[in-house]
C-alpha positions as CSV (number, residue, x, y, z in Angstrom):
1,X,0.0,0.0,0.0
2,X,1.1,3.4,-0.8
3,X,1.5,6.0,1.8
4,X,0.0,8.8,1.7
5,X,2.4,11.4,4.2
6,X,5.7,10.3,3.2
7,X,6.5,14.0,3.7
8,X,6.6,13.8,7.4
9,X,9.7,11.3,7.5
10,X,12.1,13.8,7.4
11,X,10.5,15.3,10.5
12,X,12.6,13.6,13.1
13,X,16.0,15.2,10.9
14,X,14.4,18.0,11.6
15,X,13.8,17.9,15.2
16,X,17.7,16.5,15.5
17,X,18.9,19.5,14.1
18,X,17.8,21.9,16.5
19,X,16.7,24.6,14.8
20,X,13.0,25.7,16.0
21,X,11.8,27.1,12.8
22,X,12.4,24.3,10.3
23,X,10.2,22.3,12.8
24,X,7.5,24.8,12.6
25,X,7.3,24.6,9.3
26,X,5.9,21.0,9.6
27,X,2.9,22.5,11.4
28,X,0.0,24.3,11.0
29,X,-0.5,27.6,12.4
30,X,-3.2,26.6,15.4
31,X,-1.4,23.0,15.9
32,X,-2.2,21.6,19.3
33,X,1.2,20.3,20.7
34,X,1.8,17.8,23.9
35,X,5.5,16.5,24.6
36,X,5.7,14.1,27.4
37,X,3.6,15.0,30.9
38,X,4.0,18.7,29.8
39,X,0.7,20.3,29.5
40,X,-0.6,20.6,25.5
41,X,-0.5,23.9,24.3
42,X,-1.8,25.4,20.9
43,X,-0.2,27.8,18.2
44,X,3.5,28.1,16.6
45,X,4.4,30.9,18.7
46,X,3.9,28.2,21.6
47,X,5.0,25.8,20.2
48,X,8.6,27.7,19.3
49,X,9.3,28.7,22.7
50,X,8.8,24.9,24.3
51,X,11.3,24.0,21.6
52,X,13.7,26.9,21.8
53,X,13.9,25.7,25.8
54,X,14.4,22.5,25.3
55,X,16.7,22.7,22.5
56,X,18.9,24.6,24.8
57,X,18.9,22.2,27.5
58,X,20.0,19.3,25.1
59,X,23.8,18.9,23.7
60,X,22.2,16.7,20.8
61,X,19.4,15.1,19.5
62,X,19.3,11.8,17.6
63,X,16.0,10.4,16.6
64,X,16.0,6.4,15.0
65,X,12.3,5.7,13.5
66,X,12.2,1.7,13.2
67,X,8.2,1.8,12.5
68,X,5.6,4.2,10.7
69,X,2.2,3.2,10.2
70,X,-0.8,5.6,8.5
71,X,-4.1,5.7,8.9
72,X,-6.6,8.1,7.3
73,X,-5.1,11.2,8.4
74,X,-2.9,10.4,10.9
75,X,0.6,9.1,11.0
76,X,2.4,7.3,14.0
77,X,6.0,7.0,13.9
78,X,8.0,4.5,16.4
79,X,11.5,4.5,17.6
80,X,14.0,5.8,20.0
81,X,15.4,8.9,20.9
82,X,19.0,9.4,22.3
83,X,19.9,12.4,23.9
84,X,23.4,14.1,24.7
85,X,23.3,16.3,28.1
86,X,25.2,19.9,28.4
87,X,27.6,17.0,30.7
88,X,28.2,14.6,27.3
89,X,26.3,11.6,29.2
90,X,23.6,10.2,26.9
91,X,20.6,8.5,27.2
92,X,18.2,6.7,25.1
93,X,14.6,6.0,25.3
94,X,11.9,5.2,23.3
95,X,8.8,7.4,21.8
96,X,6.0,7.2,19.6
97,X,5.0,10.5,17.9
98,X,1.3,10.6,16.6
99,X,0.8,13.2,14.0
100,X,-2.7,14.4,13.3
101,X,-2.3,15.8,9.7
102,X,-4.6,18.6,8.1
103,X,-4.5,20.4,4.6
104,X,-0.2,18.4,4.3
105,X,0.7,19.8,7.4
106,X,0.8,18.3,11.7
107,X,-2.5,20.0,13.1
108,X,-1.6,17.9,16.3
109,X,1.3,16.6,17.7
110,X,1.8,14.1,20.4
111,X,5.0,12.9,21.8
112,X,4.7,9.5,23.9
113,X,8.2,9.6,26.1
114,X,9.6,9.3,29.3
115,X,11.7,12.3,30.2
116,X,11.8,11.3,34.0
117,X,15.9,10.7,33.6
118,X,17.1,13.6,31.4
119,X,17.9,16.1,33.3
């Protein structure tokens, strides 16, 4: 079967290379965003400034999607996530994103990940 968002598999290189407003361009401008246990919040403006935080309390990012599966409008990507502290330790967890898609674009974004160890 052919799938239909393709797009959105670059969207972890994206998030890996820290820059905010490459990520937003995945997104449309009222997406609803929830990362974790962090409350959701809605809108790019938002949105930027959770990941302008967070990207600045990570040394690196490095996303590994082993599974994506589509249905109707919404994509669910499955992997792990290693992270580099400010100290150079690493660790790596696993995380499912589900993506909510709307006109080509991520109208909601949910991040499934334990944080609990990072920082």
């Amino acid at each position: 079967m052919e799938r239909k968002y393709k797009n959105f598999d670059n969207l972890s290189k994206a998030l890996d290379s820290k820059n905010t407003e490459v990520v937003l361009e995945y997104l449309t401008d009222n997406c609803i965003f929830q990362a974790g246990n962090i409350p959701a919040v809605q809108g790019k403006e938002a949105i930027k400034n959770i990941f302008d935080q967070f990207y600045l309390a990570v040394k690196s990012i490095t996303h590994e999607i082993t599974d994506i599966f589509e249905s109707g409008d919404s994509v669910v990507q499955r992997g792990t996530v290693t992270y580099t502290r400010l100290d150079g330790s690493t660790l790596k967890v696993p995380v499912c994103d589900v993506l909510k898609i709307s006109d080509n674009k991520i109208a909601e974004y949910y991040i499934y990940i334990d944080w609990s160890e990072l920082f």
